[in-house]
ZAKEMAR-941994 format. One record per residue (C-alpha): x, z, y; residue in one letter. Coordinates in steps of 0.5 Angstrom, whole numbers, plus 500, padded with zeros to 3 digits. Layout:
BEGIN
{{X; Z; Y}; "A"}
...
END
This chain:
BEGIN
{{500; 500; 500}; "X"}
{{503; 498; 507}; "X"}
{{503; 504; 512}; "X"}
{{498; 499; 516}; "X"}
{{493; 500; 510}; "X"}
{{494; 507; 510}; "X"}
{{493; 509; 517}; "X"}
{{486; 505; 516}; "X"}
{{485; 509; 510}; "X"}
{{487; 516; 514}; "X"}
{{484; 514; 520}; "X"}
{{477; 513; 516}; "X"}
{{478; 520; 512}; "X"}
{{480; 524; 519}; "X"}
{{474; 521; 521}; "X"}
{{468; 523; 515}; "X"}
{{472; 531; 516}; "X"}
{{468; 530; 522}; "X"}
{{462; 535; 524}; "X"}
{{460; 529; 528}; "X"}
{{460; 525; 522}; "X"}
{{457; 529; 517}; "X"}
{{451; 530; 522}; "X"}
{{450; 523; 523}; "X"}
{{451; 522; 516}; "X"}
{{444; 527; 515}; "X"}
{{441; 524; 520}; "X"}
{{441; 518; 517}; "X"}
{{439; 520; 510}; "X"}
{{434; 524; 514}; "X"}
{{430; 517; 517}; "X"}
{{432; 514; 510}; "X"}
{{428; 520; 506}; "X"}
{{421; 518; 512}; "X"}
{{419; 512; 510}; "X"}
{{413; 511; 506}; "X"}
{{410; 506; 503}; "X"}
{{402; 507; 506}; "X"}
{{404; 507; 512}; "X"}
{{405; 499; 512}; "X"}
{{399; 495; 514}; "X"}
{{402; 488; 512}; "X"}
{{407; 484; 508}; "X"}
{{412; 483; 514}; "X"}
{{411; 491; 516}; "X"}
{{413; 492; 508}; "X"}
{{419; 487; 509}; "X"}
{{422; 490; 515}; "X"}
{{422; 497; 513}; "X"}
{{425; 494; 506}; "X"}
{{430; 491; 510}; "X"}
{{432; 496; 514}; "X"}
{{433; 502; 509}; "X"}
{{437; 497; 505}; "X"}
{{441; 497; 512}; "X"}
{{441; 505; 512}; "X"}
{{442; 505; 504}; "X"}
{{449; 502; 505}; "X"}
{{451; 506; 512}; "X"}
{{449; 512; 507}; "X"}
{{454; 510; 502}; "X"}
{{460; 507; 507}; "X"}
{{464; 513; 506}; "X"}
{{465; 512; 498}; "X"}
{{466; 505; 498}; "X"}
{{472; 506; 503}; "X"}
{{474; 512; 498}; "X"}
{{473; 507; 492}; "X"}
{{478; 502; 495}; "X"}
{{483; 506; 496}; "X"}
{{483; 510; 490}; "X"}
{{483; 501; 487}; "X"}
{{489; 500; 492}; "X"}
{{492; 506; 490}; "X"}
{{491; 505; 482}; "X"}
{{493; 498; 483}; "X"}
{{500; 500; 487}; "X"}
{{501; 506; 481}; "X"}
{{500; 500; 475}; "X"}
{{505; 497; 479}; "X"}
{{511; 501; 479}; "X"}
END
C-alpha cells in the first residue's frame, strides 16, 4: 500500500471515530427506519422512496466498505511478501 492510499484509509477512520460521524450515522438509520409503505398513495411515490433508501442504505454501509477494502488491500500486500 502506497503512503498515498494509507493517508486515505487513515483520513477515513479518523473521520468515523467522530462524535459527528456517529451522530450523523444514527440520523441517517433513523430517517431510513421511518419509511413505511401505507404512507405512499402512488407508484412513483412507492418508487421514489424506494430510491431513496437504497441511496440511505449505501450511505449506511459506507463505512464498512471502506473497511472491507483496506482490509482486501491489506490481504492482497501481505500475499505478496
Amino acid at each position: 500500500m502506497t503512503q498515498e492510499e494509507q493517508k486515505y484509509y487513515e483520513t477515513y477512520f479518523d473521520l468515523f471515530l467522530t462524535d459527528g460521524w456517529k451522530q450523523f450515522t444514527k440520523d441517517l438509520e433513523d430517517i431510513y427506519s421511518s419509511y413505511r409503505i401505507e404512507h405512499y398513495e402512488t407508484i412513483e411515490e412507492l418508487h421514489r422512496a424506494k430510491g431513496e433508501r437504497g441511496i440511505l442504505s449505501r450511505m449506511l454501509s459506507f463505512e464498512q466498505g471502506i473497511e472491507a477494502a483496506y482490509a482486501s488491500i491489506n490481504d492482497g500486500y501481505s500475499e505478496e511478501l
